[in-house]
CHARMM-style PDB file with segment names, atoms N, HN, CA, C and O in Angstrom:
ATOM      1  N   UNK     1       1.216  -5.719 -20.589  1.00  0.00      PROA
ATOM      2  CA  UNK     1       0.421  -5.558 -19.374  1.00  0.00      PROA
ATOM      3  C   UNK     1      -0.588  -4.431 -19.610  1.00  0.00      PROA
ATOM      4  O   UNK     1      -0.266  -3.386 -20.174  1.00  0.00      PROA
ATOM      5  N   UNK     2      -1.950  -4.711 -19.109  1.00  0.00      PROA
ATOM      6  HN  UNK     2      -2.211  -5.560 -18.650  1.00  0.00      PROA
ATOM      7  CA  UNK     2      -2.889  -3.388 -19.444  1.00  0.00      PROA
ATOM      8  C   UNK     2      -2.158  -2.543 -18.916  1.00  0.00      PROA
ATOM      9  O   UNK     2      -1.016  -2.627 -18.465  1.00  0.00      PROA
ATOM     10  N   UNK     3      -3.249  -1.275 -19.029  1.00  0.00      PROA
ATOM     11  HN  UNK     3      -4.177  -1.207 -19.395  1.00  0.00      PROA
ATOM     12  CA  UNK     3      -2.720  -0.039 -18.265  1.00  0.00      PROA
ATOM     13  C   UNK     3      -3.472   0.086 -16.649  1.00  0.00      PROA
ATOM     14  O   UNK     3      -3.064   0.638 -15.627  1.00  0.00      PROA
ATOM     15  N   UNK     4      -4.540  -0.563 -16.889  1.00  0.00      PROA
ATOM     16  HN  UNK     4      -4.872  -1.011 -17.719  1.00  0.00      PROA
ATOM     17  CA  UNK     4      -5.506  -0.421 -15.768  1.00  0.00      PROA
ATOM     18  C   UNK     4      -4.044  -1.864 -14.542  1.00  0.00      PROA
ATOM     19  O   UNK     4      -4.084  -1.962 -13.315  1.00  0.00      PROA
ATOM     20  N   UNK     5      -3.628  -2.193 -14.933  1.00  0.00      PROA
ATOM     21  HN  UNK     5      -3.596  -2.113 -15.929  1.00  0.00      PROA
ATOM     22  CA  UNK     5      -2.708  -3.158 -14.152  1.00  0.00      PROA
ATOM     23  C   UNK     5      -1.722  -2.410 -13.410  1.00  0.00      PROA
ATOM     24  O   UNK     5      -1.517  -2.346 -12.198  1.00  0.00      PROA
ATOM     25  N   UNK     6      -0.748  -1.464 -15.094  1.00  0.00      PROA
ATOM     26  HN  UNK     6      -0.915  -1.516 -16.079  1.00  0.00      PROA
ATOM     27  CA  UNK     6       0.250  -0.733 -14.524  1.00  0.00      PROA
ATOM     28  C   UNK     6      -0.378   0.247 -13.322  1.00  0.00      PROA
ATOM     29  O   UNK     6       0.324   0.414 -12.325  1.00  0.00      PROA
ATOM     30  N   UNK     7      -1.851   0.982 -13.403  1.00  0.00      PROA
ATOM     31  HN  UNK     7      -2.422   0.847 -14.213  1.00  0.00      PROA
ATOM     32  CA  UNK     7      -1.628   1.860 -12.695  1.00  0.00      PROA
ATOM     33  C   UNK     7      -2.595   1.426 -11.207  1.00  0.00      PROA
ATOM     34  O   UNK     7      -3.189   2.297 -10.571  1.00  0.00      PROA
ATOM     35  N   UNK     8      -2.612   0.313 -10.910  1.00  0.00      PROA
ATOM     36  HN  UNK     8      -2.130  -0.394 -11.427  1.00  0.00      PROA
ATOM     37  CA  UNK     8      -2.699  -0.305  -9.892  1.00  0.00      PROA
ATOM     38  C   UNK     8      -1.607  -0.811  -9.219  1.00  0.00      PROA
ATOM     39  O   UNK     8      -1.565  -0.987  -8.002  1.00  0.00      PROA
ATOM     40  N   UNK     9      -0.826  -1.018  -9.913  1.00  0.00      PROA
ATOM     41  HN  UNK     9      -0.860  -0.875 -10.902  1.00  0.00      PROA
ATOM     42  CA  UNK     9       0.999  -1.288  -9.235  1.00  0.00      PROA
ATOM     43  C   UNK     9       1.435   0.311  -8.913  1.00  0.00      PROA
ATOM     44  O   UNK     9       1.771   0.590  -7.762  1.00  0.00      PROA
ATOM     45  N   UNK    10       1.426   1.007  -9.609  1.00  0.00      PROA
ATOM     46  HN  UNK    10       1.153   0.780 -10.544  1.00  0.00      PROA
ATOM     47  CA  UNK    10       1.552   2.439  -9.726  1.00  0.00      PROA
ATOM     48  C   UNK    10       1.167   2.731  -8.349  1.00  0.00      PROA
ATOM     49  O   UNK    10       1.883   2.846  -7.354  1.00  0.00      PROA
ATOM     50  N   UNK    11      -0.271   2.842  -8.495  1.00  0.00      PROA
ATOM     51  HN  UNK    11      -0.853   2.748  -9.302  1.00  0.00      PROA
ATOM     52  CA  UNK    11      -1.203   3.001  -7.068  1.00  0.00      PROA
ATOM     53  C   UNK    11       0.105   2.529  -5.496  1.00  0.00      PROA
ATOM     54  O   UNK    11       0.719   3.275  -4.733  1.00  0.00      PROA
ATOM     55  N   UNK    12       0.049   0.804  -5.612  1.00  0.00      PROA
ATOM     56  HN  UNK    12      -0.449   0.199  -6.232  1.00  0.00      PROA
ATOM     57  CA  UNK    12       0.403   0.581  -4.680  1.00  0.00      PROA
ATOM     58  C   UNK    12       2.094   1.065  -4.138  1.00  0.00      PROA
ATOM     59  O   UNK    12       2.479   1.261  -2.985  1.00  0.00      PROA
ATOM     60  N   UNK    13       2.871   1.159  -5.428  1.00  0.00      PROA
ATOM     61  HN  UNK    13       2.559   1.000  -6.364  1.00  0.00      PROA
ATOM     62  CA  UNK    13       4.275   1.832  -4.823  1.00  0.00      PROA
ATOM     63  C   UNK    13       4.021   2.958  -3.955  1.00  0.00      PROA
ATOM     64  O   UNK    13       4.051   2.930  -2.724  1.00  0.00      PROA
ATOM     65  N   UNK    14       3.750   4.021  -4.744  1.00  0.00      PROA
ATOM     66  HN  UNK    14       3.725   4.044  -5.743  1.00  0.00      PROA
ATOM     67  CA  UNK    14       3.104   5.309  -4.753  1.00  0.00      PROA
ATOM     68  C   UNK    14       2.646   5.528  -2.439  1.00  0.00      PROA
ATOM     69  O   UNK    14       2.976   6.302  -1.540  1.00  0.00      PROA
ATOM     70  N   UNK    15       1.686   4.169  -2.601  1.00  0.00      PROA
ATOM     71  HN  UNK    15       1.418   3.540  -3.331  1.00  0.00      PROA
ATOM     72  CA  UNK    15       1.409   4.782  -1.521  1.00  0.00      PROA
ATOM     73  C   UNK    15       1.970   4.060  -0.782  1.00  0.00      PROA
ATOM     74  O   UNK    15       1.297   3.869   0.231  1.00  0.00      PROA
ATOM     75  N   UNK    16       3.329   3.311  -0.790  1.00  0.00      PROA
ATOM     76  HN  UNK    16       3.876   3.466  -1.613  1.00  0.00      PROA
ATOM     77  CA  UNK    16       4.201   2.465  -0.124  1.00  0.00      PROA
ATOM     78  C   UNK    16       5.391   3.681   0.443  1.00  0.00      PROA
ATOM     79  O   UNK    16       5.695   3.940   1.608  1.00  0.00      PROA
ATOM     80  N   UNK    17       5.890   4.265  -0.781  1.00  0.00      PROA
ATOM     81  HN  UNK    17       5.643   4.055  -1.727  1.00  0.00      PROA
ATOM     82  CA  UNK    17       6.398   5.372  -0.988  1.00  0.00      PROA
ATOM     83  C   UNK    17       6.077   6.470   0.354  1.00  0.00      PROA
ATOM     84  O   UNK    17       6.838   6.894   1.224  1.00  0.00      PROA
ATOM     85  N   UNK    18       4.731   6.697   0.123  1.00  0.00      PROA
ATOM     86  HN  UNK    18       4.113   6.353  -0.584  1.00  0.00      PROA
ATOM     87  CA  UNK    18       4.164   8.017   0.843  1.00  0.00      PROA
ATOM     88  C   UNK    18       3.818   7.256   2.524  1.00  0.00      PROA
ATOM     89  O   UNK    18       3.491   8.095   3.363  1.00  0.00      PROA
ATOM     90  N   UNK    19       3.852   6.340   2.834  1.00  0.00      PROA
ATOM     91  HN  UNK    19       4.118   5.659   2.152  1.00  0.00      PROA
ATOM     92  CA  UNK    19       3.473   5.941   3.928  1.00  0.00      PROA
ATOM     93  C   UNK    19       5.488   5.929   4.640  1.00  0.00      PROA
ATOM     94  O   UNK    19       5.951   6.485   5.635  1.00  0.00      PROA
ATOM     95  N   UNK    20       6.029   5.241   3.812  1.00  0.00      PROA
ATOM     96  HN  UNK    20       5.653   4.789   3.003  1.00  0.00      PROA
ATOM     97  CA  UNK    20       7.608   5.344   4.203  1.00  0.00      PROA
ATOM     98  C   UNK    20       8.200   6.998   4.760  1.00  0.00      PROA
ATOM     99  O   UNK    20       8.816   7.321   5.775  1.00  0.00      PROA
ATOM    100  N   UNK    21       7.646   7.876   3.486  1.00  0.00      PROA
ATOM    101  HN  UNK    21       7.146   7.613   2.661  1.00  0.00      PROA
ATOM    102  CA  UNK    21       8.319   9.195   4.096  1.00  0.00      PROA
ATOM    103  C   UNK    21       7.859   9.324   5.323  1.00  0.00      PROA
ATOM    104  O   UNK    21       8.533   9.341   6.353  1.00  0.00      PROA
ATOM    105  N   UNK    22       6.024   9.471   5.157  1.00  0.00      PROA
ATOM    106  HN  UNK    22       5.477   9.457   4.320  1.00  0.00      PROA
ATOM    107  CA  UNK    22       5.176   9.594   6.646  1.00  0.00      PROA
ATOM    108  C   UNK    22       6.584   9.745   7.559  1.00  0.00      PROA
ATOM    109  O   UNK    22       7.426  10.610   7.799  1.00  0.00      PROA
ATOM    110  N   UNK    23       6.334   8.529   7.867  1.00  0.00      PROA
ATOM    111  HN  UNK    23       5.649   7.826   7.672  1.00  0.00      PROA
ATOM    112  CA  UNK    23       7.702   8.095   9.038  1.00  0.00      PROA
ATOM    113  C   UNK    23       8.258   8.086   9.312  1.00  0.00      PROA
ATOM    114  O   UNK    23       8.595   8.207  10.489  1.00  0.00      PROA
ATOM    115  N   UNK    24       8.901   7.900   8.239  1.00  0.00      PROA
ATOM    116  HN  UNK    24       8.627   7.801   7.282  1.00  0.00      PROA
ATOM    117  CA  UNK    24      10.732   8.674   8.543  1.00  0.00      PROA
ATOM    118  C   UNK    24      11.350   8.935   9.280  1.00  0.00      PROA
ATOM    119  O   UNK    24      10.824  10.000   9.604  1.00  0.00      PROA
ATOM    120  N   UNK    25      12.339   8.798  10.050  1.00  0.00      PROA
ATOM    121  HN  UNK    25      12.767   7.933   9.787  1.00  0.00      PROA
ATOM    122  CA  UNK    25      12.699   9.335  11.277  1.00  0.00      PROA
ATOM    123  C   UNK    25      11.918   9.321  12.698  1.00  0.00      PROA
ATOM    124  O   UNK    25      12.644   9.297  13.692  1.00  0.00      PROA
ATOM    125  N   UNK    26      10.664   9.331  12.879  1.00  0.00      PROA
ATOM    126  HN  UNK    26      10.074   9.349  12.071  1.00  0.00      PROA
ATOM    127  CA  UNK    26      10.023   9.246  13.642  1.00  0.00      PROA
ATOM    128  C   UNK    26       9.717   7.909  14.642  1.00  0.00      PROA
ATOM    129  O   UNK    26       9.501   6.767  14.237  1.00  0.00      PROA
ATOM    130  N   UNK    27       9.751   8.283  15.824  1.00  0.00      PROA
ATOM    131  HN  UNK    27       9.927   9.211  16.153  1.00  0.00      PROA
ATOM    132  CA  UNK    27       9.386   6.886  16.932  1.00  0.00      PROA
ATOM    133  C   UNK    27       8.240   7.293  16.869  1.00  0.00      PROA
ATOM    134  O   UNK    27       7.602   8.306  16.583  1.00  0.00      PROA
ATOM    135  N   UNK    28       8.013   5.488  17.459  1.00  0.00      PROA
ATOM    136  HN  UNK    28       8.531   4.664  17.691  1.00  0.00      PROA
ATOM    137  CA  UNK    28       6.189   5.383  17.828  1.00  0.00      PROA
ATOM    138  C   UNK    28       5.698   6.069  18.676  1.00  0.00      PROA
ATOM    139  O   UNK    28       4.471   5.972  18.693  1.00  0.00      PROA
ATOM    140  N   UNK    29       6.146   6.784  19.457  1.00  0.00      PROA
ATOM    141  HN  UNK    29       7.142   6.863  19.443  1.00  0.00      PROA
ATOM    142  CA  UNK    29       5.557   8.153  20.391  1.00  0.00      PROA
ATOM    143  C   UNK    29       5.309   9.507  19.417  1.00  0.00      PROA
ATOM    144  O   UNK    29       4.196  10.029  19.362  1.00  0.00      PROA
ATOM    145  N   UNK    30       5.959   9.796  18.985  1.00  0.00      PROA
ATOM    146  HN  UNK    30       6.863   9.371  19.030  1.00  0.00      PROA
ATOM    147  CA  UNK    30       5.870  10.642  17.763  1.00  0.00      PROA
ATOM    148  C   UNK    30       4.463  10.411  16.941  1.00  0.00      PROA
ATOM    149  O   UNK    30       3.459  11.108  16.798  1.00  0.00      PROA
ATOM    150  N   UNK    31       4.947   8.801  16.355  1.00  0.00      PROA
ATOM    151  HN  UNK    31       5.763   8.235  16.471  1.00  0.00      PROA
ATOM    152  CA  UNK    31       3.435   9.127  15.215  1.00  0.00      PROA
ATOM    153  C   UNK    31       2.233   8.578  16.019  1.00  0.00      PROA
ATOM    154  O   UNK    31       1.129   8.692  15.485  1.00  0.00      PROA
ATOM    155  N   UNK    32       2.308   8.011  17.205  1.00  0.00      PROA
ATOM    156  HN  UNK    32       3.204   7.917  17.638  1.00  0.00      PROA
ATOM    157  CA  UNK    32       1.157   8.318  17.697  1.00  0.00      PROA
ATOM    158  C   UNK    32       0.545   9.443  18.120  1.00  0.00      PROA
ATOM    159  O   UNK    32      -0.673   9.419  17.946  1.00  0.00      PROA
ATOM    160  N   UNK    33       1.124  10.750  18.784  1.00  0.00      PROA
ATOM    161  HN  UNK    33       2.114  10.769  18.926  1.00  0.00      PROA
ATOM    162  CA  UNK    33       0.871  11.432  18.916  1.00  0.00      PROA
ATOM    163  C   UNK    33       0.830  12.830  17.463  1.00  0.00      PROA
ATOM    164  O   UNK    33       0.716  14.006  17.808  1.00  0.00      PROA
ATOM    165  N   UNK    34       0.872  12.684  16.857  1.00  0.00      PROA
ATOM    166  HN  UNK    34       0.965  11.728  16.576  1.00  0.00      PROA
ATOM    167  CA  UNK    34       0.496  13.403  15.369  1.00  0.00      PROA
ATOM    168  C   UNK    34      -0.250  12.501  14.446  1.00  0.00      PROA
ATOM    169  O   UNK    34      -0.027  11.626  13.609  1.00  0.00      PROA
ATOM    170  N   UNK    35      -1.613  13.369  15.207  1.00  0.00      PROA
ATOM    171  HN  UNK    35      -1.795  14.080  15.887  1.00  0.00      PROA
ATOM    172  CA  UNK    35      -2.857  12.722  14.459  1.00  0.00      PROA
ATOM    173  C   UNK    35      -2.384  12.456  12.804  1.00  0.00      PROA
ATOM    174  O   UNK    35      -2.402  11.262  12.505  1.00  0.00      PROA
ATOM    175  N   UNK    36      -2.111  13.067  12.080  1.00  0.00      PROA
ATOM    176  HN  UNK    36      -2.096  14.037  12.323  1.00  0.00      PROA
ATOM    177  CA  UNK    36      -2.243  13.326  10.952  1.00  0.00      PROA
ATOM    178  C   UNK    36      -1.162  12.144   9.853  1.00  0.00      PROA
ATOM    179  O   UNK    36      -1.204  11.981   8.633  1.00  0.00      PROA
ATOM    180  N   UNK    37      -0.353  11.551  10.807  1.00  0.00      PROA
ATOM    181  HN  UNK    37      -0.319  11.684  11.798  1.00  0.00      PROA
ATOM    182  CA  UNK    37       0.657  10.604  10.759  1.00  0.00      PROA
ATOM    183  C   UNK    37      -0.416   9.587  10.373  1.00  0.00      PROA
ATOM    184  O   UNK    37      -0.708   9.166   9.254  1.00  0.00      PROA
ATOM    185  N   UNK    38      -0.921   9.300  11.549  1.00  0.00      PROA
ATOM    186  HN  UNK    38      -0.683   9.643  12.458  1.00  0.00      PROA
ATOM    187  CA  UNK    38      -1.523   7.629  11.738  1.00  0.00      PROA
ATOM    188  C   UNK    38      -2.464   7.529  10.697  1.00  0.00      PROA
ATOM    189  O   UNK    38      -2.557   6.507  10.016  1.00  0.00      PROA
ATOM    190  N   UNK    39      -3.374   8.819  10.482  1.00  0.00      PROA
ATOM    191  HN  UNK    39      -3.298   9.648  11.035  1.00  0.00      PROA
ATOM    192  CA  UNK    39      -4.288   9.007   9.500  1.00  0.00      PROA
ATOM    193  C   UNK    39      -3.781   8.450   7.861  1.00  0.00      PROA
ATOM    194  O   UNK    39      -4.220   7.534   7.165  1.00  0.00      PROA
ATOM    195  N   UNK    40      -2.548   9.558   7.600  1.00  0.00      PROA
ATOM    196  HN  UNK    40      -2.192  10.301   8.165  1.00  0.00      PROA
ATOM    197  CA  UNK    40      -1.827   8.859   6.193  1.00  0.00      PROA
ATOM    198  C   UNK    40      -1.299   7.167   6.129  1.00  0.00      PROA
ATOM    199  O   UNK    40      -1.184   6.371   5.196  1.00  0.00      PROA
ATOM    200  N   UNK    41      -1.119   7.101   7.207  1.00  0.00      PROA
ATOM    201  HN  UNK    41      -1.212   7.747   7.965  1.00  0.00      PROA
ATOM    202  CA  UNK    41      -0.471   5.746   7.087  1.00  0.00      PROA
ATOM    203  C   UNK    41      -1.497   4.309   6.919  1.00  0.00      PROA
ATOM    204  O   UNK    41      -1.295   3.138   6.596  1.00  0.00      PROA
ATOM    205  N   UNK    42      -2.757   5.168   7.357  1.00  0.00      PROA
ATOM    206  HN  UNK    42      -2.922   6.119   7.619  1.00  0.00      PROA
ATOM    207  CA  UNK    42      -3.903   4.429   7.273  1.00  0.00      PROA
ATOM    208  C   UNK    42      -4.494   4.264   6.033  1.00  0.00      PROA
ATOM    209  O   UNK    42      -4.967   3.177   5.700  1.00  0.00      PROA
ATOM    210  N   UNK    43      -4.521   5.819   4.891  1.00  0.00      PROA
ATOM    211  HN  UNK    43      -4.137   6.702   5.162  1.00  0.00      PROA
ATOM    212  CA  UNK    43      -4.586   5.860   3.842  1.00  0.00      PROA
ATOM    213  C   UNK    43      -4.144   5.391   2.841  1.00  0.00      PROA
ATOM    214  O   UNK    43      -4.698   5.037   1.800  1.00  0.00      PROA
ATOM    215  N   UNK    44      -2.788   5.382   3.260  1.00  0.00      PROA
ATOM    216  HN  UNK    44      -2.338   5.669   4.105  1.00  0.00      PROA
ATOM    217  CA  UNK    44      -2.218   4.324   2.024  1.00  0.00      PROA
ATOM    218  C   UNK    44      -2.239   3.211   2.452  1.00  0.00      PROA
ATOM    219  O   UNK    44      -2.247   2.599   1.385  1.00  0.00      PROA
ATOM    220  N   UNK    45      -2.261   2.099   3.580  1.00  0.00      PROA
ATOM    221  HN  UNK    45      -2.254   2.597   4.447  1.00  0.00      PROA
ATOM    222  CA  UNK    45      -2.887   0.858   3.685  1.00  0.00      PROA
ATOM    223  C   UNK    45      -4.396   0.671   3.131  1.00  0.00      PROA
ATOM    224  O   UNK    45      -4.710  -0.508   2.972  1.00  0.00      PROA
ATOM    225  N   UNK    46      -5.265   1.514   2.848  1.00  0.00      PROA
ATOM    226  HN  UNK    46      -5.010   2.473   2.977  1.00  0.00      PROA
ATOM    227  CA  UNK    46      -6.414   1.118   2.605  1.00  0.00      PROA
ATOM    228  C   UNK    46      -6.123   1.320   0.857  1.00  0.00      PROA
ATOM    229  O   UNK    46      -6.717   0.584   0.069  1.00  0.00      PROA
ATOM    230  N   UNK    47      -5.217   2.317   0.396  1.00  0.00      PROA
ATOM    231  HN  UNK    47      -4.734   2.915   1.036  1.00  0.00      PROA
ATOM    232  CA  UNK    47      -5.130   2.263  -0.987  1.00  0.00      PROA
ATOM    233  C   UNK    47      -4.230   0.870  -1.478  1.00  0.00      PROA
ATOM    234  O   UNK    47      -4.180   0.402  -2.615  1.00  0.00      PROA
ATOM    235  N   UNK    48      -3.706   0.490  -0.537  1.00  0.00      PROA
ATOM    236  HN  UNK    48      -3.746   0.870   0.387  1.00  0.00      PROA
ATOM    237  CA  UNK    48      -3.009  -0.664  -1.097  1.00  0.00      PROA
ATOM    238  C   UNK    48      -3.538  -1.880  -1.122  1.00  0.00      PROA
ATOM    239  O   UNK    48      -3.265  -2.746  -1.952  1.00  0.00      PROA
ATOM    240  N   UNK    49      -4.562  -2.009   0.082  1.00  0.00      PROA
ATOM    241  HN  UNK    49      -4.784  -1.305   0.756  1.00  0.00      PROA
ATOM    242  CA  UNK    49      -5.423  -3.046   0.262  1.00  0.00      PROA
ATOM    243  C   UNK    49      -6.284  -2.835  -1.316  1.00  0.00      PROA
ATOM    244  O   UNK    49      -6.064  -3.514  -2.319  1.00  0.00      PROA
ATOM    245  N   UNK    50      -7.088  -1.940  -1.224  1.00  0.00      PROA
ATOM    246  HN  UNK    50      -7.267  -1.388  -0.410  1.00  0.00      PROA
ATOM    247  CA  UNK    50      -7.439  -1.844  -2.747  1.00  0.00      PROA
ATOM    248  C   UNK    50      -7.001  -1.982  -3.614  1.00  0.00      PROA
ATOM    249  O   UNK    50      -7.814  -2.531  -4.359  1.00  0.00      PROA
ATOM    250  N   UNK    51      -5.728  -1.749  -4.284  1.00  0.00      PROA
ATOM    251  HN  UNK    51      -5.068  -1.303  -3.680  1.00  0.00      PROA
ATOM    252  CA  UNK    51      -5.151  -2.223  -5.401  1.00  0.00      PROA
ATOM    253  C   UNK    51      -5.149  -3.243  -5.943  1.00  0.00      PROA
ATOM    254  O   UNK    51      -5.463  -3.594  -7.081  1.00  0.00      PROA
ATOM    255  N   UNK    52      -4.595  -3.985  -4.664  1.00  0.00      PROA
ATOM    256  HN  UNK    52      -4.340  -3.700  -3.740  1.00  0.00      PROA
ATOM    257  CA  UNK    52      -4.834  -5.516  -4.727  1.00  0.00      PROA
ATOM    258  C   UNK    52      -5.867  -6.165  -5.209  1.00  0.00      PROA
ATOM    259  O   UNK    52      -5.752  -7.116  -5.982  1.00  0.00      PROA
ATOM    260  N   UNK    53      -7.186  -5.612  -4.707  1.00  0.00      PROA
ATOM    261  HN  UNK    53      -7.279  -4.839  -4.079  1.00  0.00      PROA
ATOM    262  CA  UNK    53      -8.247  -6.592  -5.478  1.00  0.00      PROA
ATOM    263  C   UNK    53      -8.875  -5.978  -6.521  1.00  0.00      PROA
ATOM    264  O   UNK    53     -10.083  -5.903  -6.744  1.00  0.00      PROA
ATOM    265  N   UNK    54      -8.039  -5.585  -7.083  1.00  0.00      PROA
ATOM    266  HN  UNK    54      -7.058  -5.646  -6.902  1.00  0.00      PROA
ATOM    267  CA  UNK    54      -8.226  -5.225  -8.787  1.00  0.00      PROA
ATOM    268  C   UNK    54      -7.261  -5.627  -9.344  1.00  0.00      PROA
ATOM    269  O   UNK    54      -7.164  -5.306 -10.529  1.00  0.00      PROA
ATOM    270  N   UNK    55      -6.421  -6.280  -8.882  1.00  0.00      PROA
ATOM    271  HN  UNK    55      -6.499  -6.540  -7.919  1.00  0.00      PROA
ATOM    272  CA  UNK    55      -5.346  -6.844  -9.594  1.00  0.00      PROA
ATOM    273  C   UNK    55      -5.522  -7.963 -10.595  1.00  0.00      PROA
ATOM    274  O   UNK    55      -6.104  -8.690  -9.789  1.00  0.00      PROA
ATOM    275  N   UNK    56      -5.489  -8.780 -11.827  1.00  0.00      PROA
ATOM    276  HN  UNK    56      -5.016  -8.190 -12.481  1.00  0.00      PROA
ATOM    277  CA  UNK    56      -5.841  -9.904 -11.946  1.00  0.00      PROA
ATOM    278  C   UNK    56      -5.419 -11.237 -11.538  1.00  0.00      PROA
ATOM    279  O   UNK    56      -4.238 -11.215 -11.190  1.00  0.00      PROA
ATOM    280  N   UNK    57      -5.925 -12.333 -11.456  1.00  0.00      PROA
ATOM    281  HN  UNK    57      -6.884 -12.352 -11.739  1.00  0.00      PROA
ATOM    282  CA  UNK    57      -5.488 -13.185 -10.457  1.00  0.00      PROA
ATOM    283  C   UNK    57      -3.931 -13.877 -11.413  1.00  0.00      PROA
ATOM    284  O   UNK    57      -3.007 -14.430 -10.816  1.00  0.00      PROA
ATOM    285  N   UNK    58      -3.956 -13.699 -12.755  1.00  0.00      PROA
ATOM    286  HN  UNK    58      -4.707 -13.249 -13.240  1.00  0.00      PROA
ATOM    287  CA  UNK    58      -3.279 -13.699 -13.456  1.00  0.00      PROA
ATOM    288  C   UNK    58      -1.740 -13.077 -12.774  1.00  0.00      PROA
ATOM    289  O   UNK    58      -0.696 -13.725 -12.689  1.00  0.00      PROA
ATOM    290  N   UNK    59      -1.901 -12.015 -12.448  1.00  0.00      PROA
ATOM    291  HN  UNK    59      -2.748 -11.489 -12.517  1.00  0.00      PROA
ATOM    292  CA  UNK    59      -0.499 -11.048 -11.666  1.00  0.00      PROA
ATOM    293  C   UNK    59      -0.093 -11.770 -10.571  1.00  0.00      PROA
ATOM    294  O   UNK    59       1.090 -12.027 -10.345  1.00  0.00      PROA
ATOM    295  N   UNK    60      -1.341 -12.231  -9.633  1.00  0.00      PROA
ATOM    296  HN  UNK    60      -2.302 -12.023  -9.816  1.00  0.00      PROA
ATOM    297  CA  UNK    60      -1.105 -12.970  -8.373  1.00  0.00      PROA
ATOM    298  C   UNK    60      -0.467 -14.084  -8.801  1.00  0.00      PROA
ATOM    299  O   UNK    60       0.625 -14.516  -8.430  1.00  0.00      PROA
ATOM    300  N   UNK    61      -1.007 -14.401  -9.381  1.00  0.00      PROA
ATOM    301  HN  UNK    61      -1.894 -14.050  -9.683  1.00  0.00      PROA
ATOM    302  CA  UNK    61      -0.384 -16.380  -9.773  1.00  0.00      PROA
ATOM    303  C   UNK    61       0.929 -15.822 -10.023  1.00  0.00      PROA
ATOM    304  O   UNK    61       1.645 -16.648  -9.457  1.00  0.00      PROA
ATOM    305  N   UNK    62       1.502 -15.169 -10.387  1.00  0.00      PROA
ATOM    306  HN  UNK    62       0.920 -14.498 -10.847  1.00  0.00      PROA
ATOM    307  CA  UNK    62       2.935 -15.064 -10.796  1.00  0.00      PROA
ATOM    308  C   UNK    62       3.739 -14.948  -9.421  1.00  0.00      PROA
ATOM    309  O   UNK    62       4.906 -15.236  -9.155  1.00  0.00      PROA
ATOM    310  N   UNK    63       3.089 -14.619  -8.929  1.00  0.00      PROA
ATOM    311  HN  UNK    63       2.140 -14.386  -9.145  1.00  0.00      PROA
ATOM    312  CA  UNK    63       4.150 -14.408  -7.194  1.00  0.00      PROA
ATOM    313  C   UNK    63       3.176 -14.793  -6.007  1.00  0.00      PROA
ATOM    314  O   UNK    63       2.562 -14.064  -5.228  1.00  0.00      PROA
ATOM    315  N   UNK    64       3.236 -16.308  -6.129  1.00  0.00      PROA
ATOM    316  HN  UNK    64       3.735 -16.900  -6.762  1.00  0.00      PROA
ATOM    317  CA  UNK    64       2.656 -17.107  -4.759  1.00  0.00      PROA
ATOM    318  C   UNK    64       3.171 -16.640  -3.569  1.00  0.00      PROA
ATOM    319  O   UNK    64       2.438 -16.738  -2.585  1.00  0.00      PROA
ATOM    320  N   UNK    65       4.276 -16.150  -3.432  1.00  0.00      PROA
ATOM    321  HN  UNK    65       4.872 -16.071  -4.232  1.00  0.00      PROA
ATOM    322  CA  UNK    65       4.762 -15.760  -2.091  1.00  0.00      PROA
ATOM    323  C   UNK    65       4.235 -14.652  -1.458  1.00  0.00      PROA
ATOM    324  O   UNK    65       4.316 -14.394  -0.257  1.00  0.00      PROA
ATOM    325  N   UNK    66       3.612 -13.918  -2.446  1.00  0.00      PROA
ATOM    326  HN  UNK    66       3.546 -14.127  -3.422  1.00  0.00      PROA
ATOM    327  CA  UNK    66       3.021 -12.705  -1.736  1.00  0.00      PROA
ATOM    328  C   UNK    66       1.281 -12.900  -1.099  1.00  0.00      PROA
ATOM    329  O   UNK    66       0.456 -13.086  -1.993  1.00  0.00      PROA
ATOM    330  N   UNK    67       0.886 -12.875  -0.065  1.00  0.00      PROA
ATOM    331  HN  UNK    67       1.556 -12.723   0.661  1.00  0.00      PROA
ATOM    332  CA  UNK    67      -0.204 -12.891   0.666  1.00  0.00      PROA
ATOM    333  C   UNK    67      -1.327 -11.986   0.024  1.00  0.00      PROA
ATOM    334  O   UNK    67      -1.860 -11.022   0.573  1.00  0.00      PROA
ATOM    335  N   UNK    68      -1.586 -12.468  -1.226  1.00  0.00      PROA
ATOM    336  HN  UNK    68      -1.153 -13.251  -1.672  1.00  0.00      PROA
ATOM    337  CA  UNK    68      -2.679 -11.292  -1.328  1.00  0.00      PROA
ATOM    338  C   UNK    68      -3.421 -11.155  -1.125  1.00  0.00      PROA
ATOM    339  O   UNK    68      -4.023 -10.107  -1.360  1.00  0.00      PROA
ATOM    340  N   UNK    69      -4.038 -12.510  -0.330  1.00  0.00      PROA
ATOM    341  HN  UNK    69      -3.549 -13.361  -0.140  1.00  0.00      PROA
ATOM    342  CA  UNK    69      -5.494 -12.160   0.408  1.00  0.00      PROA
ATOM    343  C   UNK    69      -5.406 -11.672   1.828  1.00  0.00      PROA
ATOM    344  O   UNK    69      -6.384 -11.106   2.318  1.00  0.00      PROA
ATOM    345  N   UNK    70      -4.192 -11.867   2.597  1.00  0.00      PROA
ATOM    346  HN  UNK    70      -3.397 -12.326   2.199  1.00  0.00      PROA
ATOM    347  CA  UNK    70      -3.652 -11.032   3.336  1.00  0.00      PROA
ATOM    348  C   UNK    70      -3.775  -9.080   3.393  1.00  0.00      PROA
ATOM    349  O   UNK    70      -4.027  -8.270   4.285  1.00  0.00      PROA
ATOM    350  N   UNK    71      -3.487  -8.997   2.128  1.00  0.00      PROA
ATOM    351  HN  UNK    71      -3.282  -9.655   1.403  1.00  0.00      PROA
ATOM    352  CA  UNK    71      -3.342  -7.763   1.929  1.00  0.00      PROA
ATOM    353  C   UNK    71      -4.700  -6.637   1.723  1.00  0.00      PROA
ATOM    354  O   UNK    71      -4.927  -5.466   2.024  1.00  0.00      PROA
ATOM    355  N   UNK    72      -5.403  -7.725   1.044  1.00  0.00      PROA
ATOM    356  HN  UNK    72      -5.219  -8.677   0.799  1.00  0.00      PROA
ATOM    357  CA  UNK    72      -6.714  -6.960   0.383  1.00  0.00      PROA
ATOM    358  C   UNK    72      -7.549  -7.156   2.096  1.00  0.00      PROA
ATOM    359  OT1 UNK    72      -8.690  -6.732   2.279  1.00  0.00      PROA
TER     360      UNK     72
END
């Protein structure tokens, strides 16, 4: 697998990862009200949306089940 692949998978754990802690424990009154919540959680959806369409379609074809035009 390139490297430019691995570190687009990389990318997307990473900010799967960092959007999970975000939250943690927290109700939706909570992270709505801490700006700084909704903000990260937004960040790593937009880094993940990106990942995706650098992915090759090659990676996609391997896992039809996943929505990746959904995602991007």
């Amino acid at each position: 697998m390139q490297q430019s692949v691995l570190l687009r998978l990389n990318d997307i754990l990473r900010a799967i990862d960092g959007a999970t802690e975000t939250i943690s424990g927290a109700d939706f009154d909570t992270f709505r009200s801490i700006y700084h919540m909704g903000r990260t959680v937004e960040r790593c959806i937009e880094i993940v949306s990106e990942a995706t369409r650098h992915l090759p379609d090659e990676i996609k074809s391997r896992y039809p089940e996943i929505p990746w035009h959904q995602i991007a």
